[in-house]
C-alpha positions as CSV (number, residue, x, y, z in Angstrom):
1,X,-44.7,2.0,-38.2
2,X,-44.7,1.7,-34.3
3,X,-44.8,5.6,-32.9
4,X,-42.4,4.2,-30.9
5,X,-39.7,3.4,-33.4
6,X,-41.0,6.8,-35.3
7,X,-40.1,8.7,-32.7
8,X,-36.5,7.0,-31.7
9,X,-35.7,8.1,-35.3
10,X,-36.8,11.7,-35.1
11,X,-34.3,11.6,-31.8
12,X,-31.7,10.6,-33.9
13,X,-32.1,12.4,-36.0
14,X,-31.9,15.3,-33.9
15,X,-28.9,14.5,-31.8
16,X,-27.3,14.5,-35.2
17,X,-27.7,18.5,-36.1
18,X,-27.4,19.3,-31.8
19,X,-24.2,17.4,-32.0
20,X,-22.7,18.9,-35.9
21,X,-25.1,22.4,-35.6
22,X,-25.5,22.1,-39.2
23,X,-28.8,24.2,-38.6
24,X,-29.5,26.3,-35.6
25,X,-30.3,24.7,-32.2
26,X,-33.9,26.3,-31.5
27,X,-35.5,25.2,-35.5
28,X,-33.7,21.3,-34.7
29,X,-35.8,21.1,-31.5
30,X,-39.1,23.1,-33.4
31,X,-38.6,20.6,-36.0
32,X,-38.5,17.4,-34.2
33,X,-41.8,18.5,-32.0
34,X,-43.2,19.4,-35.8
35,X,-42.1,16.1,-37.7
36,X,-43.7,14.0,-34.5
37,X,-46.8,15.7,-35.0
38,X,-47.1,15.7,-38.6
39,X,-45.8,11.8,-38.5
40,X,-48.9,11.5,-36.1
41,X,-47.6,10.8,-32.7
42,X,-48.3,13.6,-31.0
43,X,-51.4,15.1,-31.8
44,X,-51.8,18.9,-32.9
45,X,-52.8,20.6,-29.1
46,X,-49.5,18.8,-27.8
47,X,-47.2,19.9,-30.8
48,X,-46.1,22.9,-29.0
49,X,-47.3,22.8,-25.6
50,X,-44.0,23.4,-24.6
51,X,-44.4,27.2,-25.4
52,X,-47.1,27.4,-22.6
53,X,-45.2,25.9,-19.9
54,X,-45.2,27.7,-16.8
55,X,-41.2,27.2,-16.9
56,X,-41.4,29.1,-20.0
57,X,-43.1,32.1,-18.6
58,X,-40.4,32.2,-15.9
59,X,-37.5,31.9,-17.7
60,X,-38.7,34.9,-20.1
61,X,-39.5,36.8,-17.3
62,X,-36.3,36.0,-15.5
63,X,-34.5,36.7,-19.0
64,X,-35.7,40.1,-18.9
65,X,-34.8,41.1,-15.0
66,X,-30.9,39.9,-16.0
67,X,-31.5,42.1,-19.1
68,X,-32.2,45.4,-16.8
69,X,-29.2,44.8,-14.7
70,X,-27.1,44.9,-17.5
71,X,-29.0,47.7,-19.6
72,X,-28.9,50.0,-16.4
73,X,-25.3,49.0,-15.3
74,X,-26.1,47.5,-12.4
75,X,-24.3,44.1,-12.9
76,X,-21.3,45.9,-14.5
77,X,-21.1,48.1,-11.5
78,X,-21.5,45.4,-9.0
79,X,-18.2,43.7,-10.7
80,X,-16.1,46.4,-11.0
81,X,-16.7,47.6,-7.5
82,X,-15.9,43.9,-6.3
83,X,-12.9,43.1,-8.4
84,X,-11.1,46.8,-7.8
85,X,-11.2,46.4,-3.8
86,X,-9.4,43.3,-4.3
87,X,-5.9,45.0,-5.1
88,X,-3.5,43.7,-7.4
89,X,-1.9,40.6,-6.2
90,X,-3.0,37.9,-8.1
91,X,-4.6,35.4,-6.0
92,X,-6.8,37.9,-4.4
93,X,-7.9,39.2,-7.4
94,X,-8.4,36.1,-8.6
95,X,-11.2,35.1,-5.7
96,X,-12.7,38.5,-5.9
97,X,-13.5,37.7,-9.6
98,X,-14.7,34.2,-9.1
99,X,-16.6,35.5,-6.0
100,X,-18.6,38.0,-8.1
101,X,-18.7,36.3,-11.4
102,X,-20.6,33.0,-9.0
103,X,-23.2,35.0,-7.9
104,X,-24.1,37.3,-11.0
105,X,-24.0,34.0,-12.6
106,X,-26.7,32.3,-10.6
107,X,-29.1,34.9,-11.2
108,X,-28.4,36.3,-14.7
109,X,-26.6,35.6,-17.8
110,X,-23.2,33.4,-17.7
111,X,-22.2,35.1,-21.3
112,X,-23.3,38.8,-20.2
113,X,-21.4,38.8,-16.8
114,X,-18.7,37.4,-18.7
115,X,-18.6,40.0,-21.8
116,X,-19.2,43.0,-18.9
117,X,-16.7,42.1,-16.6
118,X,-13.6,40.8,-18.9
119,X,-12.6,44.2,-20.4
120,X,-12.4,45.2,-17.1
121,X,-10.5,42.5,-15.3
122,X,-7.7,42.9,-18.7
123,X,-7.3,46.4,-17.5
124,X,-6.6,45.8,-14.1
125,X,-4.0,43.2,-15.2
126,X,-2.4,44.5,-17.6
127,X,-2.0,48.2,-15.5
128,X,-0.7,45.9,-12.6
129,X,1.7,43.9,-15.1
130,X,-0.1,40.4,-14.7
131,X,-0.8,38.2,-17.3
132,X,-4.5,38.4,-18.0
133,X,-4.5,35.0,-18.9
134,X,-4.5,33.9,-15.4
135,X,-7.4,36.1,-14.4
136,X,-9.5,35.4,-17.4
137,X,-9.9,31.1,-17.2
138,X,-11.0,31.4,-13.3
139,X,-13.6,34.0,-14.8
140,X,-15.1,31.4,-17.4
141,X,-14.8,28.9,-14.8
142,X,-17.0,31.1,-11.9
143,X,-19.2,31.8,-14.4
144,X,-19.9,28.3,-15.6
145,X,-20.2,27.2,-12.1
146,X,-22.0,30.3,-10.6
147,X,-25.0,29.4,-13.0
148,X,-25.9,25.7,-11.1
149,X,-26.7,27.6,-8.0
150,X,-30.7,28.4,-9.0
151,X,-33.2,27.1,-11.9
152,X,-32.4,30.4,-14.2
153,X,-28.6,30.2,-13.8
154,X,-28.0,28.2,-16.5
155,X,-30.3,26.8,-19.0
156,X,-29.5,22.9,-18.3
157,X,-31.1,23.5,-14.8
158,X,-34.5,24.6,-17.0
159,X,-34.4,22.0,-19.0
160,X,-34.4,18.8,-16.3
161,X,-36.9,20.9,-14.1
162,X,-39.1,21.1,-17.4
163,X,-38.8,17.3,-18.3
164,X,-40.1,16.2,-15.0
165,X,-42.7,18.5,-15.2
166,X,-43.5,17.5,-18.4
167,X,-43.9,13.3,-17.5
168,X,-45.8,14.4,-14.5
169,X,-43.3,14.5,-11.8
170,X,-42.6,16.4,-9.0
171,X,-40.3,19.3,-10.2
172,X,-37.2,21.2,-8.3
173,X,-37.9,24.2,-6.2
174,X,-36.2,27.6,-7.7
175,X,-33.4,27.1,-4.8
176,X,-33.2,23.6,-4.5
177,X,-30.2,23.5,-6.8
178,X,-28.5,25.5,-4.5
179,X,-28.2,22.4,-2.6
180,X,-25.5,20.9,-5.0
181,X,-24.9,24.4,-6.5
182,X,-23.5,26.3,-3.3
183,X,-21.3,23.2,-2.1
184,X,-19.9,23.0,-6.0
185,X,-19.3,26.6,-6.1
186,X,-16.9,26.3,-3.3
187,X,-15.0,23.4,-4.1
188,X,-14.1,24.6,-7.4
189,X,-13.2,28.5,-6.2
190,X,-10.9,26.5,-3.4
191,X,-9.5,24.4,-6.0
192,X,-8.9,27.1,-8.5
193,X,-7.5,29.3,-5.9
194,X,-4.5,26.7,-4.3
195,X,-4.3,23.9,-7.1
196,X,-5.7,24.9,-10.7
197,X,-4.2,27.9,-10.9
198,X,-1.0,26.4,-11.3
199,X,-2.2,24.7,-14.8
200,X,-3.3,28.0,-15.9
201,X,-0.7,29.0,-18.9
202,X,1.0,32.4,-18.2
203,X,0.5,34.1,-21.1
204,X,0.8,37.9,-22.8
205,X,-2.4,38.7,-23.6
206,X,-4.4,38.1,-26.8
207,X,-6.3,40.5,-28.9
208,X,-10.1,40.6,-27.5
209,X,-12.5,40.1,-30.4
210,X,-13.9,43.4,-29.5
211,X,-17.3,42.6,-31.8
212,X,-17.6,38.9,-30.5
213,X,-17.9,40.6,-26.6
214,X,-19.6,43.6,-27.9
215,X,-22.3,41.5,-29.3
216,X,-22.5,38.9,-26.3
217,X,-22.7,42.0,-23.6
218,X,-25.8,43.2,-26.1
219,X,-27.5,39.9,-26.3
220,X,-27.7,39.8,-22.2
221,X,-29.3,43.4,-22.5
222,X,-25.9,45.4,-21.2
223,X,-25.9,49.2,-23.5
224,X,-23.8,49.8,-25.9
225,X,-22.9,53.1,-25.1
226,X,-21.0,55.0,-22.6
227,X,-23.1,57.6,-21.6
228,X,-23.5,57.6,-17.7
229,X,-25.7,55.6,-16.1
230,X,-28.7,55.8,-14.0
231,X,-27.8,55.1,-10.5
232,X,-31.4,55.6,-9.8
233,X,-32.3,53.3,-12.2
234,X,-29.7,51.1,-10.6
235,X,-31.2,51.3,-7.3
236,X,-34.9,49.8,-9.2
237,X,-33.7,47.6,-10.8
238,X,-31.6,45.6,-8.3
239,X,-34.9,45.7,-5.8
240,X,-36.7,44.5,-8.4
241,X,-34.2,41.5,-8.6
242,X,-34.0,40.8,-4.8
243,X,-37.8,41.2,-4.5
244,X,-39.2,38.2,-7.0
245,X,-36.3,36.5,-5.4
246,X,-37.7,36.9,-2.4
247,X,-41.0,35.9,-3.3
248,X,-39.7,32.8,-4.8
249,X,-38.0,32.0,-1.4
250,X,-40.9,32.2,0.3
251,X,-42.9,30.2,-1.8
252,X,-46.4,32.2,-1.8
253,X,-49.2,30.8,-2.9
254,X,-50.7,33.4,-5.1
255,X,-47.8,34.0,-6.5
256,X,-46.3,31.4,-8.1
257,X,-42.4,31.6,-9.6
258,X,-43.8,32.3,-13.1
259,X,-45.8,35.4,-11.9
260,X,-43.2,36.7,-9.6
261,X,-40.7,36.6,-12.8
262,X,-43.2,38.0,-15.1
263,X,-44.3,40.8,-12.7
264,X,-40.4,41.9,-11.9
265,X,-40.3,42.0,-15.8
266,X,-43.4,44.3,-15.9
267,X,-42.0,46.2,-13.2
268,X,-38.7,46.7,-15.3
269,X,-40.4,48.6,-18.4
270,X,-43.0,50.4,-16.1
271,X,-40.3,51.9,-14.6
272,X,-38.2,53.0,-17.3
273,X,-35.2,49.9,-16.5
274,X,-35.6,49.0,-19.6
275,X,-38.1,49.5,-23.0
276,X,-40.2,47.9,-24.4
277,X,-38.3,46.5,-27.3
278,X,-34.9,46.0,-25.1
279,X,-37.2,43.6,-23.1
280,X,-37.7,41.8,-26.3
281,X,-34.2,41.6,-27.0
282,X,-33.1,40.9,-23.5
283,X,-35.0,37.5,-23.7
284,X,-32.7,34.0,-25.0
285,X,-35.6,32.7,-27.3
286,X,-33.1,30.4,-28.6
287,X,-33.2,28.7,-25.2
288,X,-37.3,29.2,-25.2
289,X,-37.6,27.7,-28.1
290,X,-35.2,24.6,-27.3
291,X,-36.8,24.1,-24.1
292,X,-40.3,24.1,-25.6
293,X,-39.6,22.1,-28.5
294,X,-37.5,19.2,-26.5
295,X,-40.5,19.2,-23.9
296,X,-42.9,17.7,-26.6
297,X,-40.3,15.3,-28.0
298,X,-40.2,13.8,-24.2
299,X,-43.6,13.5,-23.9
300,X,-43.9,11.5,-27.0
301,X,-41.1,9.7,-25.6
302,X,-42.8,8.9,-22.6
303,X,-46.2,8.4,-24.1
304,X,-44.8,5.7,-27.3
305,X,-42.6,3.9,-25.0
306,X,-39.5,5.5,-26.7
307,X,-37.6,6.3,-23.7
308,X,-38.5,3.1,-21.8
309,X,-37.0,1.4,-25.2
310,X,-33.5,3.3,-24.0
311,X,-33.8,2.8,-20.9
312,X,-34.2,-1.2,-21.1
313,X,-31.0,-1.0,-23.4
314,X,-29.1,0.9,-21.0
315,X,-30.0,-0.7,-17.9
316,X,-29.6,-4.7,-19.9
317,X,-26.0,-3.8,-20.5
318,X,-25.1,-2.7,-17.2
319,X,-26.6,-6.0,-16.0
320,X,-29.4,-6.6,-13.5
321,X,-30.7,-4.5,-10.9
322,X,-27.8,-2.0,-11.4
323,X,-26.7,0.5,-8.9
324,X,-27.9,3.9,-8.9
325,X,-24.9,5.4,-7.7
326,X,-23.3,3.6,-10.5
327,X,-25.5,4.1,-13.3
328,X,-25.8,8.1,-11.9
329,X,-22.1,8.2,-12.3
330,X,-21.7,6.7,-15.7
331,X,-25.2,9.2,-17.2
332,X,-23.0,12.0,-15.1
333,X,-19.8,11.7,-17.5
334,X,-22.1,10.9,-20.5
335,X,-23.7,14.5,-20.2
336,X,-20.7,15.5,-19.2
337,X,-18.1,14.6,-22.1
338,X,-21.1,16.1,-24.4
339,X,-21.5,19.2,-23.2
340,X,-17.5,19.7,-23.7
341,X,-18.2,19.9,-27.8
342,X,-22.0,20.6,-28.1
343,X,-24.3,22.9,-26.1
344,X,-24.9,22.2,-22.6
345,X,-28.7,23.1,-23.5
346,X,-28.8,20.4,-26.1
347,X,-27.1,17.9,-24.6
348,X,-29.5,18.6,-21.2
349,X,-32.6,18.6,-23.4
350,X,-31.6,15.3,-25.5
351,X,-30.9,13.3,-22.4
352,X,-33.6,14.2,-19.5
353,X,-36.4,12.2,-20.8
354,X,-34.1,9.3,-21.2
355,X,-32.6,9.7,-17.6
356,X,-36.3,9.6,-16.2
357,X,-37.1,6.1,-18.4
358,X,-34.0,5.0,-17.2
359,X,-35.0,6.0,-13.6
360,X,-37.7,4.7,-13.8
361,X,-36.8,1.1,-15.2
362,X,-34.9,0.7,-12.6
363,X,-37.4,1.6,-9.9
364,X,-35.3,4.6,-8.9
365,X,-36.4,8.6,-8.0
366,X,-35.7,10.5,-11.5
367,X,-35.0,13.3,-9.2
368,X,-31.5,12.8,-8.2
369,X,-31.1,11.5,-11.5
370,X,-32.0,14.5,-13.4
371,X,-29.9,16.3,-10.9
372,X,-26.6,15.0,-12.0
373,X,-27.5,15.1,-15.6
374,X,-28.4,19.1,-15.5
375,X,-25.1,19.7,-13.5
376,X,-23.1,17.3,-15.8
377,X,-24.2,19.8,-18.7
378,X,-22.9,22.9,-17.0
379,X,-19.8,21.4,-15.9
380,X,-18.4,22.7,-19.2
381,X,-14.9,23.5,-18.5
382,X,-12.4,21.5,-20.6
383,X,-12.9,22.6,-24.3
384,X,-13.0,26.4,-26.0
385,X,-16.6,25.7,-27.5
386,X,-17.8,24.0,-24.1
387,X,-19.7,26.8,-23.3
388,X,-19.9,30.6,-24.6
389,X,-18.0,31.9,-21.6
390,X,-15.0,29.8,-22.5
391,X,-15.0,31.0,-26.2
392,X,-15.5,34.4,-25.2
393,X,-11.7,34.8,-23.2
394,X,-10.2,32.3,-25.6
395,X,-8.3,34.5,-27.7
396,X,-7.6,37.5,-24.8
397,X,-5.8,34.8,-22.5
398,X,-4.3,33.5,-25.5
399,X,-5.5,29.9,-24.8
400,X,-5.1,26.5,-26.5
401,X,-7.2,23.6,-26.8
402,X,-4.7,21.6,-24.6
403,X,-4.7,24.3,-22.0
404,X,-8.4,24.0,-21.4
405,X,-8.1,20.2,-21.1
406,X,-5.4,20.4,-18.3
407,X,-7.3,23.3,-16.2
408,X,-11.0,21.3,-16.8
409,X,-10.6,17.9,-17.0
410,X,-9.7,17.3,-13.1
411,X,-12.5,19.9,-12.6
412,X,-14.8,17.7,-14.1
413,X,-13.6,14.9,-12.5
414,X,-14.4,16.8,-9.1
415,X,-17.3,17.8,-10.3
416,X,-18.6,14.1,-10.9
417,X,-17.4,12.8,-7.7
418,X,-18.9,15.9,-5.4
419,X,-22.2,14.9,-7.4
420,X,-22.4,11.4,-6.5
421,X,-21.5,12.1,-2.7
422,X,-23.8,15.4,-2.4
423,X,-27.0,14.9,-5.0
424,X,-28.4,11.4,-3.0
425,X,-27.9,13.3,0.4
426,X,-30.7,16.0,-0.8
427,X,-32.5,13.8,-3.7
428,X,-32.5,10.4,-1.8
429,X,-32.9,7.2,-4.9
């Protein structure tokens, strides 16, 4: 059989269990990089090359950095120092959150800052008598938002910096999503603030699934207990953060953004942040794992002629020498309506390497491209199950599906047209 067609049916295959989860994420994208090699298309060095990507080695390192600022309070602390200046009056309090939750967001984990900050923000609430459920959706919002603004904030940003890597291209710079991130950021905290938060519902708040936040706060490497916390330890690990940031901004040569994340991690244990096995913990390796698996998958779409297969289907239906703007647009609210009922990793990793045949075929840059797709796939605002932030303040705001749709659905609808104006400005087709 054509390695081609092979591979086309292992992708299938594969959207299937992303789209239903009837096995878990990171073993769907381990076995489609395994079946391809054992099927003979890819051969057995390139099987899981993906684990030895230098985007790899920085998200794991980055994973781990995020995991001291929660393990040491720092992040927590940050939040609750933020949110309590703001006061009580609603719309105030409502910015401070979204301020804070944006840029936590952009440099650590969505879920944590989310599971750290939402017990706290239903104290202040319900102690100033307003209805937590307008304080919590803004929350899930910044966070979702917040995590465009740099290539660790969310994983869909990962993932389209990874597939250009992978066919060879010239990949995004650590704070080039900023570029779209930033301006996107402040369009949808303005919006929130004078227009969106009229949809919000006003309702009495919900019980918290105390175990469900517990357990998310854990997973982002926040303690479980309450003794008090270093501030000292505070102080180390928050230079630790701004200094591989740093070094990423300047763009060093000897030290690449992989080496500056995985020093800061060593850093982080050396210095007591965190231990050994917390570090462990602290790292997503269902996001490793999905990254690294979907990377071989794309090359053995690029390599068969897989993706170019798509891509000639795509662009022949759209008609000849389609627009760019267009055809961004219409890939834009693809990603986007899947991320709203699968993960936004998933959907970024499925569609990437089709993006760049598509780009391709069409004698466009990938790069702008790839842009939209990535932020299509964080754009997750207009279902509970969009994205882990969203599930997590579900029940406490006492949400309904419906009430998600009505607050998200114009967002992503801003969302998609702030893309197509901004992204060609920066990544030129």
């Amino acid at each position: 059989m054509d390695p081609a067609i092979i591979t086309l049916c292992v992708l299938a295959v594969a959207a299937f269990l992303f789209i239903t989860e009837l096995i878990p994420l990171a073993v769907t994208a381990m076995a489609a990089c395994t079946a391809l090699g054992i099927l003979g298309v890819l051969p057995s060095k390139q099987v899981y090359a993906g684990l030895s990507n230098s985007t790899v080695v920085l998200f794991g390192g980055m994973f781990v950095i995020g995991a001291a600022m929660f393990k040491t309070g720092l992040a927590e602390a940050i939040g609750i120092a933020v949110v309590k200046k703001a006061g009580t009056n609603q719309v105030p309090l409502m910015a401070a959150i979204m301020l804070v939750t944006i840029v936590l967001s952009s440099v650590s984990s969505n879920t944590g800052t989310v599971a750290c900050l939402m017990p706290v923000i239903i104290g202040i609430c319900q102690a100033a008598k307003i209805s937590p459920s307008k304080e919590l959706m803004p929350l899930a919002i910044a966070a979702n938002v917040g995590g465009t603004i740099t290539m660790i904030g969310t994983p869909p940003n990962v993932i389209v910096t990874g597939a250009l890597s992978a066919a060879g291209l010239p990949t995004f710079g650590f704070f080039e999503f900023a570029y779209i991130g930033i301006p996107l950021s402040i369009i949808i905290l303005v919006y929130t603030l004078f227009i969106g938060r009229h949809f919000i519902p006003d309702k009495q708040a919900g019980e918290m699934d105390e175990e469900a936040v517990k357990a998310a706060a854990e997973e982002a490497g926040a303690s479980g207990d309450s003794a008090p916390k270093s501030k000292t330890k505070m102080w180390i690990s928050g230079i630790i953060l701004l200094g591989v940031v740093a070094c990423m901004a300047l763009g060093l040569k000897n030290l690449p953004l992989h080496t500056a994340a995985v020093t800061g991690a060593i850093l982080c244990v050396v210095t007591g942040c965190l231990k050994e096995k917390e570090a462990y913990a602290g790292i997503d390796w269902v996001t490793i794992f999905l990254f690294a698996g979907m990377l071989s998958v794309a090359s053995a779409m690029e390599k068969t002629g897989a993706g170019k297969m798509i891509a000639d289907t795509v662009v022949n239906m759209m008609g000849e020498n389609p627009n760019p703007y267009v055809l961004t647009a219409v890939l834009f609210l693809i990603s986007n309506v899947l991320t709203q009922f699968m993960s936004n990793t998933a959907s970024a990793a499925l569609l990437a390497p089709i993006g760049i045949s598509i780009a391709q075929s069409i004698g466009a840059d990938p790069k702008p491209v790839l842009m939209a797709l990535g932020i299509a796939a964080s754009m997750a605002f207009a279902t509970p199950m969009a994205t882990p932030p969203n599930t997590l303040v579900l029940g406490p705001g006492g949400f309904s599906f419906n009430d998600y749709a009505k607050v998200g659905v114009p967002m992503c609808l801003i969302s998609l047209v702030a893309s197509v104006i901004i992204i060609p400005i920066f990544w030129p087709f």
